[in-house]
N, C-alpha and C positions, 0 to 999 in steps of 0.2 A: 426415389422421390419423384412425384409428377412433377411435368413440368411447369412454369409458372411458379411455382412456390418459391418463395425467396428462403434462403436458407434460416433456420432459426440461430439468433444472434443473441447470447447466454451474454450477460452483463460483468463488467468487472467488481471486486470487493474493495474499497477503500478500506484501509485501516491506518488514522490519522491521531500521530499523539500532538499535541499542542504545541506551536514554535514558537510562541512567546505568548504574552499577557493579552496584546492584542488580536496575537492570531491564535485564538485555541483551536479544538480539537477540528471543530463544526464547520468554522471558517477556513480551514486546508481544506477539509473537503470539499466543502463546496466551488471553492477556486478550482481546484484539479477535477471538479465534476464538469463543469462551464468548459473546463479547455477539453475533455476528453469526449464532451456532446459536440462542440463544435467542430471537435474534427474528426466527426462523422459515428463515435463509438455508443450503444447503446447508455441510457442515463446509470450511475453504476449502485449500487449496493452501500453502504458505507456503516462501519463501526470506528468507536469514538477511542482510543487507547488511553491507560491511564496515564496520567505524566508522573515526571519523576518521583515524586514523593508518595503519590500511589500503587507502583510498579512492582513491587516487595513480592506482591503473590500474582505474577499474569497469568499463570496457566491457568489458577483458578477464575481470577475475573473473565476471561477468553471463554472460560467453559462455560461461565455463566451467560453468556453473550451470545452463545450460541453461534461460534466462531466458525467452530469445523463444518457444522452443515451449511451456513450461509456459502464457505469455502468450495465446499465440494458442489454448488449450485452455479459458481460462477468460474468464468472462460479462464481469471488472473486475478490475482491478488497484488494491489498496490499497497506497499507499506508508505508511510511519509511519518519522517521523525525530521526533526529537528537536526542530530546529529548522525553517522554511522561513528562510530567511536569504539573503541576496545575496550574502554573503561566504562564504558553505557549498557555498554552493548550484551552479555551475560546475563543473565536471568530476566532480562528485559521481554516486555509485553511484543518490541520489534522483533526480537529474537525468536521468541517462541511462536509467532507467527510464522517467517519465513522457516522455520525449522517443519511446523507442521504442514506448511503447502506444501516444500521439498517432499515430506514422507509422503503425502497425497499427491502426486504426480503434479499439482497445480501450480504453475509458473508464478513466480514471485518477482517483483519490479520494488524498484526503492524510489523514495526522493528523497532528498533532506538538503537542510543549506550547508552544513561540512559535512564533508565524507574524510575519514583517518582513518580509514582501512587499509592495509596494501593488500595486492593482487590475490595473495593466498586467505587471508579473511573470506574476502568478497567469492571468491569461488566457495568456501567450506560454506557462507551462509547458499550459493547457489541462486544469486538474484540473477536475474537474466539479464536487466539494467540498473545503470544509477543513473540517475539525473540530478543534478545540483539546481539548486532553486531555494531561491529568497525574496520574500514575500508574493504578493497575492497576484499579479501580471507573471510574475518569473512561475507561481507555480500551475497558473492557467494555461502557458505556455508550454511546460511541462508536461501538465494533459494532452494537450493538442500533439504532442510527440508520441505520447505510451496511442493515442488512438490508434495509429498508423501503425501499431506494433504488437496491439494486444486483442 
């Protein structure tokens, strides 16, 4: 690479399902995009996951979405759910996300406001991090963390 050139800076992927009524899908992202520009990381990518009562078929909604390519475009994939849960968590839109970064070598991060995983979950899904965050400050803050990381 000559020099001078500043190295190129591949963006992150948000994939946010909705944390409540007030905070849907649009709004985590956007908070966890604010906190991941301001400290310092390129502006990221973002798809919208479906919430619970949607979630029946993620692999196909993901594949309509255009999940894996967007994926393999970007440096890490941010999931941000509401929960990590055991009882959620199985055939879930979260799930089948970090399961396909995993097989795509691509680094997968979590947020969510509870995590009910223990240690051996959390390593089988292979997040790299979790961060607990609730609401719109706690998960700008959030971002400002994964920037330094991802």
């Amino acid at each position: 690479m000559p020099a001078g050139n500043p190295p190129i800076r591949r963006h992150a992927l948000l994939a946010c399902k909705p944390f409540s009524a007030r905070a849907d899908a649009g709004r985590v992202a956007a908070a966890l995009a604010a906190g991941l520009v301001a400290g310092g990381a390129p502006a990221p990518d973002a798809v919208e996951l479906p919430g619970d009562a949607e979630d029946r078929d993620a692999a196909a909604l993901l594949a309509g979405a255009g999940l894996h390519e967007r994926m393999l475009a970007s440096r890490a994939v941010i999931v941000a759910v509401p929960a990590l849960a055991e009882d959620t968590l199985a055939g879930s839109a979260a799930f089948e996300v970090a399961t396909l970064a995993r097989q795509s070598g691509v680094p997968c991060y979590a947020v969510a406001a509870k995590v009910a995983l223990n240690e051996f979950d959390l390593r089988i899904l292979d997040l790299q991090v979790v961060i607990r965050a609730r609401g719109e400050a706690a998960l700008r803050r959030a971002g400002e963390q994964l920037a330094a990381i991802v």
